[in-house]
C-alpha positions as CSV (number, residue, x, y, z in Angstrom):
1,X,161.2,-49.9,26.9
2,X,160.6,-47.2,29.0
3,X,156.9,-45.9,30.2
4,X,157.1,-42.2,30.8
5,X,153.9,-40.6,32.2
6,X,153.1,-37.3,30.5
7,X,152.5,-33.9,32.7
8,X,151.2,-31.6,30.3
9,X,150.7,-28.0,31.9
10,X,148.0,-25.8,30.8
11,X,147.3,-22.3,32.6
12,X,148.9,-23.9,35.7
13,X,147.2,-26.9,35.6
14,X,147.7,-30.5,34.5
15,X,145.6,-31.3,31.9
16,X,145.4,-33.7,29.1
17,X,143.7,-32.3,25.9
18,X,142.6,-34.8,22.7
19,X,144.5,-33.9,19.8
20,X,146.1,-31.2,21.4
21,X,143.4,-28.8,21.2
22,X,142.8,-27.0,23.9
23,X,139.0,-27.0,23.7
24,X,138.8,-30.7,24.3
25,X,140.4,-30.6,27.9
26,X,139.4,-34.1,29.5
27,X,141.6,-34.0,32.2
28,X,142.6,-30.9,35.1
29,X,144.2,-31.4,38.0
30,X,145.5,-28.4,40.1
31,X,148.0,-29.7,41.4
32,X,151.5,-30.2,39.2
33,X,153.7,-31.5,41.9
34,X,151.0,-34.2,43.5
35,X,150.1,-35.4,40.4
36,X,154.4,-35.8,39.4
37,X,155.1,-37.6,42.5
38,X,152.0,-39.6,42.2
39,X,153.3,-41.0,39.1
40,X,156.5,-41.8,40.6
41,X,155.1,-43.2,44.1
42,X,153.3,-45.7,41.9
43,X,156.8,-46.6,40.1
44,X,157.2,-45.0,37.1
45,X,161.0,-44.0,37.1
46,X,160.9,-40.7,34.9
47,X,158.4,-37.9,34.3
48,X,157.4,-36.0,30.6
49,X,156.6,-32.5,31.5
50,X,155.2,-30.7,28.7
51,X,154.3,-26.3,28.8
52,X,151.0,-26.7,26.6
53,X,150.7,-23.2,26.9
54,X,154.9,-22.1,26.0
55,X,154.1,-24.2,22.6
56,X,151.0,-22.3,21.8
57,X,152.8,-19.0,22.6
58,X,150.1,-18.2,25.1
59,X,151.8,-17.9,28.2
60,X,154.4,-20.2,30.6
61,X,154.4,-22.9,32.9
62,X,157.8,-21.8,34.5
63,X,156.7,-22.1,37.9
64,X,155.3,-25.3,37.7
65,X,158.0,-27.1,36.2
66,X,161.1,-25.5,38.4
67,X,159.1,-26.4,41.2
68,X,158.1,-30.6,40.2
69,X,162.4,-30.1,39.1
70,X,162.9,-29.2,43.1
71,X,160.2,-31.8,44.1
72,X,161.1,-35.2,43.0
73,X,164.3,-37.3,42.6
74,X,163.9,-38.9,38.8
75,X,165.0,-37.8,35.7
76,X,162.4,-35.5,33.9
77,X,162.4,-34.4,30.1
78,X,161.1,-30.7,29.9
79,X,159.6,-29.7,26.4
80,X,157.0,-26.7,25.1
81,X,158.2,-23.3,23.5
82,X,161.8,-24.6,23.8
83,X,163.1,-22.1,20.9
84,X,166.1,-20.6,21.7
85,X,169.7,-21.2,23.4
86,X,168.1,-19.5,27.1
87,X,165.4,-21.7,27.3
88,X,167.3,-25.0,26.0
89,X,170.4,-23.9,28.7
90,X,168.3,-23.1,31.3
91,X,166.1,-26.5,31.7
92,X,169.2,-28.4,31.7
93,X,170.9,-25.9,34.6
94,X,168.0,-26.2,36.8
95,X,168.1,-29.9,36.3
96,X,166.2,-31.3,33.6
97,X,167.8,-34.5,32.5
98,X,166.6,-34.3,29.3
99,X,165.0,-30.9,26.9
100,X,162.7,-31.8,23.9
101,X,163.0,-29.1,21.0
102,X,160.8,-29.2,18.6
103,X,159.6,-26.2,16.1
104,X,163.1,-24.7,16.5
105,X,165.0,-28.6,16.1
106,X,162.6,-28.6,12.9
107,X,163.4,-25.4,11.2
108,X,166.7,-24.3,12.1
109,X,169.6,-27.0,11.5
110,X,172.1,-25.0,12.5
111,X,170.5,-24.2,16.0
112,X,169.3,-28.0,16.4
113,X,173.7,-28.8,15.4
114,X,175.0,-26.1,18.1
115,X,172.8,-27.5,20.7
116,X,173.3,-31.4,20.7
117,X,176.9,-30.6,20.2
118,X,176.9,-28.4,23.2
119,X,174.7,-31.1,25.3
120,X,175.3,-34.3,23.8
121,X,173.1,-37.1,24.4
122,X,170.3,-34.7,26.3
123,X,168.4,-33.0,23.3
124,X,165.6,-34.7,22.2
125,X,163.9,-33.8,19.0
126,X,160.0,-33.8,18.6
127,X,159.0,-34.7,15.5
128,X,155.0,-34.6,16.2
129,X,153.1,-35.7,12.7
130,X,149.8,-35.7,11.3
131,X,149.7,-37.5,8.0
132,X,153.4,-38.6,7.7
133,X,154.1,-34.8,7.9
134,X,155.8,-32.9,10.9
135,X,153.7,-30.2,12.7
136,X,155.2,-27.4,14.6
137,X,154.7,-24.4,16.5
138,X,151.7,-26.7,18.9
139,X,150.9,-29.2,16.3
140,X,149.2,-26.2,14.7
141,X,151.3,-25.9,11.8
142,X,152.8,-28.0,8.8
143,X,156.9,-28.1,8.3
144,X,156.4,-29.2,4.8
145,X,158.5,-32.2,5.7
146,X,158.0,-35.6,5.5
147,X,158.8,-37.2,8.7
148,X,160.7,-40.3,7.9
149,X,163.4,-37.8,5.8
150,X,163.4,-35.7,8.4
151,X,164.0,-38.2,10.9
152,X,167.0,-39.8,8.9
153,X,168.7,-36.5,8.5
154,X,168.8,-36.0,12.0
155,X,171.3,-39.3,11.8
156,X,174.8,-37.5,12.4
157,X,173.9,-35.4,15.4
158,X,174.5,-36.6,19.4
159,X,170.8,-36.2,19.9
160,X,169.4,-38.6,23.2
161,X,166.4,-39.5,21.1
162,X,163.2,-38.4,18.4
163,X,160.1,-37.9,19.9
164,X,157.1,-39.4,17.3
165,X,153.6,-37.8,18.3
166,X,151.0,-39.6,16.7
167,X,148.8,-36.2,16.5
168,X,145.8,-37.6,14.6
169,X,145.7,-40.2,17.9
170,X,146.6,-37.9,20.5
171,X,144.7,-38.4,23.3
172,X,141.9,-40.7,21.3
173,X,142.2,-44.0,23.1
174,X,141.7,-45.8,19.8
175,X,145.3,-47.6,20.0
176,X,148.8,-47.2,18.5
177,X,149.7,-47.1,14.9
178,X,152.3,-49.7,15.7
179,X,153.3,-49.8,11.9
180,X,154.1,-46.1,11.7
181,X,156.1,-45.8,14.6
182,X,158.2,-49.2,13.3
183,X,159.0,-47.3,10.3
184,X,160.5,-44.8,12.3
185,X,162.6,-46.8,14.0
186,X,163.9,-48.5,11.0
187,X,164.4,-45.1,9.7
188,X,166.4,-43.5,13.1
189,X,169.6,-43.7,14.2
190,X,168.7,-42.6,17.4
191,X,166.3,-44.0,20.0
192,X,162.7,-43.7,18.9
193,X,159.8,-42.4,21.7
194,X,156.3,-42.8,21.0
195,X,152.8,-40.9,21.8
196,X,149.9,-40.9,20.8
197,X,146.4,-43.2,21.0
198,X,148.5,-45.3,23.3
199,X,145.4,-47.2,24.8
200,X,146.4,-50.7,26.1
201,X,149.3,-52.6,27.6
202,X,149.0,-54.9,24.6
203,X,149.7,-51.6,22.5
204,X,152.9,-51.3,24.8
205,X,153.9,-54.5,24.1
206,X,153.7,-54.4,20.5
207,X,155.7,-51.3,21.0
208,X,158.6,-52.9,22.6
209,X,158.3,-55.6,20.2
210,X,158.7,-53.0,17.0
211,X,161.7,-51.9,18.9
212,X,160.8,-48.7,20.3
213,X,162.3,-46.9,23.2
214,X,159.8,-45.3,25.1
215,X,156.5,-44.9,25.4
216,X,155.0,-41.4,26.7
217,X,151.4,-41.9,28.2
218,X,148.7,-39.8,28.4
219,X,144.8,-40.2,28.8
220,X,145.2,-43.8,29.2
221,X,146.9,-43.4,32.4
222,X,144.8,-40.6,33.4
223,X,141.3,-42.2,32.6
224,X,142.2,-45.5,34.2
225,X,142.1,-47.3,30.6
226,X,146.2,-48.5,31.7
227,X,146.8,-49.9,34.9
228,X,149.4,-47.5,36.0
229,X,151.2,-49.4,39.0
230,X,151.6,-52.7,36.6
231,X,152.5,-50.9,33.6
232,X,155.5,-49.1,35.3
233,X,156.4,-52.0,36.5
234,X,156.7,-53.4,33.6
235,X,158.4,-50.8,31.3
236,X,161.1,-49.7,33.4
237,X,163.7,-50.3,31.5
């Protein structure tokens, strides 16, 4: 299993918000690019970047992103407001290795079919939930979907992986639901990534065990709660 630290842009910044609203910010740093490579000089081998504010609607992180893209040497997934063909394309030309789709991926079939086809093996869906149901459009809305259907019809499409978001535990500390994201991965066809109240390495461990493939962390890392430099060490692969 793979660790991948999360470096979720808000207004410029990186921040880390508890379940994902922006009024509980815990975490802002100024700095996109130090903080990446920071994650990466303590050997982690692959950056989450996340535009908080491109998945609200409320703005971009465009700048911040092409320039940790230009900065480091590791492969990075790009994800946030990803909801058309321009944006999807455009990640991948300037070098993203992998683009997360969500509200689009959720809603439009059709779209989410054209695109893996056209980038096999580098679309990865998120499939964020709150109650066994998949949010969109921020986490602020419901699909009307329940996500273990959803995430078995995605079976036939050359997608690199589903992205699980834990939103009730986002950014809580209070520990994985190890049995929900074990159900999913019974229920994929595709690699499984998890998030969400990710606290412990014990929680990471349990994850490998339930046969997940990577782990996004957040807060944990951020607050000290995870030793960082042993963790990345330790999921690397």
């Amino acid at each position: 299993m793979i660790a991948w630290p999360a470096v979720d842009l808000r207004g410029g910044r990186v921040v880390q918000l508890v379940g994902g609203r922006p009024e509980t910010e815990r975490v802002s740093l100024p700095d996109p690019v130090e903080v990446a490579r920071g994650w990466l000089d303590l050997g982690f081998r692959a950056l989450h970047v996340i535009d908080l504010d491109a998945a609200l609607g409320t703005g971009d992180n465009r700048s911040a992103i092409e320039a940790i893209l230009e900065a480091v040497d590791a492969p990075v997934q790009v994800g946030g407001g990803i909801r058309d063909d321009d944006a999807l394309d455009g990640w991948i030309a300037r070098g993203a290795e992998r683009v997360i789709a969500g509200t689009r991926a959720v809603r439009d079939r059709a779209w989410l079919e054209r695109a893996s086809a056209r980038h096999p093996g580098r679309v990865l869906v998120a499939a964020d939930t709150r109650g066994g149901q998949v949010l969109v459009r921020g986490w602020t809305e419901s699909a009307g979907l329940d996500l273990r259907a959803f995430v078995r019809e995605l079976a036939p499409l050359p997608l690199a992986g589903v992205l699980v978001t834990d939103v009730a535990r986002e950014g809580g500390l209070g520990g994985a639901d190890i049995a929900l994201f074990g159900d999913i991965v019974a229920a994929s066809a595709h690699p499984v990534l998890a998030a969400g109240g990710i606290a412990t390495s014990v929680d990471l461990r349990r994850l490998a065990d339930a046969g997940v493939a990577g782990a996004v962390l957040g807060m944990a890392i951020y607050a000290g709660d995870i030793d960082a430099r042993q963790v990345a060490r330790e999921f690397s692969t």
